[in-house]
N, C-alpha and C positions, 0 to 999 in steps of 0.2 A: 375892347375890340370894336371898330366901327360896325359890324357888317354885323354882332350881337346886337347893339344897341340899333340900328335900323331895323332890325326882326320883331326885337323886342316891342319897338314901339307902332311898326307897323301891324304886329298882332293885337296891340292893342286897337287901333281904329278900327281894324277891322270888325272885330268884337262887339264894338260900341255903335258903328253906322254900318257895318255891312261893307261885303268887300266892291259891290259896285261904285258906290257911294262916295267909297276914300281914292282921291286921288295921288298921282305922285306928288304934286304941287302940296297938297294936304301933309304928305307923309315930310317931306324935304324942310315945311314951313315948321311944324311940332318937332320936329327935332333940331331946328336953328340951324340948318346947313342949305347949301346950293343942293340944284338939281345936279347940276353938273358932279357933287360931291356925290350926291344919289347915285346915280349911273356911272359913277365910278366902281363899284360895287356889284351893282343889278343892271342887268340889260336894258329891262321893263315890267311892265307890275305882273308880266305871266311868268318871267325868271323869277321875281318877288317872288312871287304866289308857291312858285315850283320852292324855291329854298324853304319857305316857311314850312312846308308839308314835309320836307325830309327831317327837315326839324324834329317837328312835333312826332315823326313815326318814330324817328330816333328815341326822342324821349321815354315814349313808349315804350317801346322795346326795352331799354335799360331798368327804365323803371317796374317791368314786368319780371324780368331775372333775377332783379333783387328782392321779389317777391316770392319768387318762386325757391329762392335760396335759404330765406328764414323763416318761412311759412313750417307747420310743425307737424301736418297731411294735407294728403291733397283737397280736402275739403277746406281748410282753411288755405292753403293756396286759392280755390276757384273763388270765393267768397276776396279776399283781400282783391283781388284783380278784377275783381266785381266791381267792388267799393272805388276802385283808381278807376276805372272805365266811366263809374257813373259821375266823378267828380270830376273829369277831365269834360265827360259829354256837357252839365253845368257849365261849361267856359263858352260852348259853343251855342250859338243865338240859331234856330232851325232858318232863318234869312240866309248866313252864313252859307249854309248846306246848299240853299236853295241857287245859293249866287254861282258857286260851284260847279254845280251839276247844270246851270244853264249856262254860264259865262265861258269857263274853260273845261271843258267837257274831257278833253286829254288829260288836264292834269288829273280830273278828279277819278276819271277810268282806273289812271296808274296807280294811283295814291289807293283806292278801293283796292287793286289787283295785288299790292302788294301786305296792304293789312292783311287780307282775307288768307296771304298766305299765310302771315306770321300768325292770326289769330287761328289758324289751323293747325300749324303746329303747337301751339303752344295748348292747346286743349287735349289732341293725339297724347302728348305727354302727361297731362293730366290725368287722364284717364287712363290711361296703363298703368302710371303711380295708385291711383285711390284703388283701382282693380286688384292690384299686388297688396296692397294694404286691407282686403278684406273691406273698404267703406264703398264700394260702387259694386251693384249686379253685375256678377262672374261672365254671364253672359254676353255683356255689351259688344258689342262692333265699335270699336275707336273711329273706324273710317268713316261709318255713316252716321253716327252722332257729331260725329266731327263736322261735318258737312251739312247737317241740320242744323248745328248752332250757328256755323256763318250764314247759311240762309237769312235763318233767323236774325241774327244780328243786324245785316243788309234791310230789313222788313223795318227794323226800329227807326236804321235812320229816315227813310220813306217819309217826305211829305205828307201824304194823306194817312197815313199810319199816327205820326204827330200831332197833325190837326184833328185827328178824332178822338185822342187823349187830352184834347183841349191844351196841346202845346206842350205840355209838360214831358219830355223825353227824358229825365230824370226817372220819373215815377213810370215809364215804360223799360227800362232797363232793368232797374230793379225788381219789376216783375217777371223779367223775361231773364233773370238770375235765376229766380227762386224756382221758376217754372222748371228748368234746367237741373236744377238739382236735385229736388226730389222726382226726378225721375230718372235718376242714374245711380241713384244710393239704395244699398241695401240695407237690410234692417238691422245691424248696428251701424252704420253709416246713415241714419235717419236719425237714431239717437246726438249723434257727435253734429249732425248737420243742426239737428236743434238747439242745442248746446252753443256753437259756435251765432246762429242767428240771434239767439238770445243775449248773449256778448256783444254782438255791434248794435242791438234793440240800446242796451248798457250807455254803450258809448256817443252814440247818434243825440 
């Protein structure tokens, strides 16, 4: 399908020079078609931009369900979604982010507005899972943990949050996992949480 193979390879320049950087002329030339055939498709590179994002939330999402379907408790559900979070954040270059948040400020509002939903729900349900299951403190408020983690989440992508990790937003994620989790498990829920880290220590 054309409008695949244009996302596709548009995601890629973007990745590699930054979304200021790459032009339509750029995108139209690497993939051997007319502008004209471009814009048959895309309006302009803020329609571009806008598909690409629904995209990728899509992906997201799907790929988060599936996650949440074979996962075998909720700790290893939060942990597996961890791991796809932190290897999807790996694709993205913090310029990327940067271009984003200064260039088309709409899109990236919406695009925020609407993860922060889905990463809220999908953690609400976590945690009433691992709650029921005896591995997370009885006690917890889903609502405001919930709400502390997208906080929190929003702090990661943060430019100067990044550049003070010396760029590395990989190795800020996965702290801001782990910090997460032992502090919503209870004490057989710390055992199974160990258990499970030491399995992807395993596999990594």
């Amino acid at each position: 399908m054309e409008q695949d193979r244009i996302l596709k390879k548009s995601f890629e320049l973007f990745m590699r020079y930054g979304i200021r950087s790459v032009t339509m002329d750029d995108i139209a030339r690497e993939l051997g078609i007319s502008k004209k055939t471009l814009y048959q498709t895309v309006d302009n590179k803020a329609d571009l931009i806008g598909k690409l994002m629904q995209r990728h939330m899509q992906e997201e999402k799907e790929a988060m369900e599936a996650i949440r379907l074979r996962a075998t408790d909720a700790i290893d559900e939060m942990l597996q979604i961890g791991s796809f979070v932190i290897e999807r954040v790996s694709e993205i270059t913090p310029g990327t982010i940067y271009d984003l948040q200064k260039y088309y400020q709409s899109l990236w509002r919406r695009m925020k507005k609407e993860m922060q939903e889905h990463v809220y729900g999908i953690i609400i349900d976590n945690l009433q899972r691992g709650i029921e299951q005896g591995l997370y403190r009885k006690e917890l408020e889903p609502e405001i943990v919930a709400l502390l983690y997208v906080g929190k989440s929003l702090l990661v992508t943060d430019e100067e949050t990044v550049e003070a990790c010396s760029g590395n937003m990989e190795k800020v994620h996965r702290e801001l996992i782990r910090y997460h989790a032992y502090g919503i498990t209870s004490a057989s829920g710390r055992q199974l949480l160990e258990k499970h880290l030491l399995a992807q220590e395993k596999l990594r």
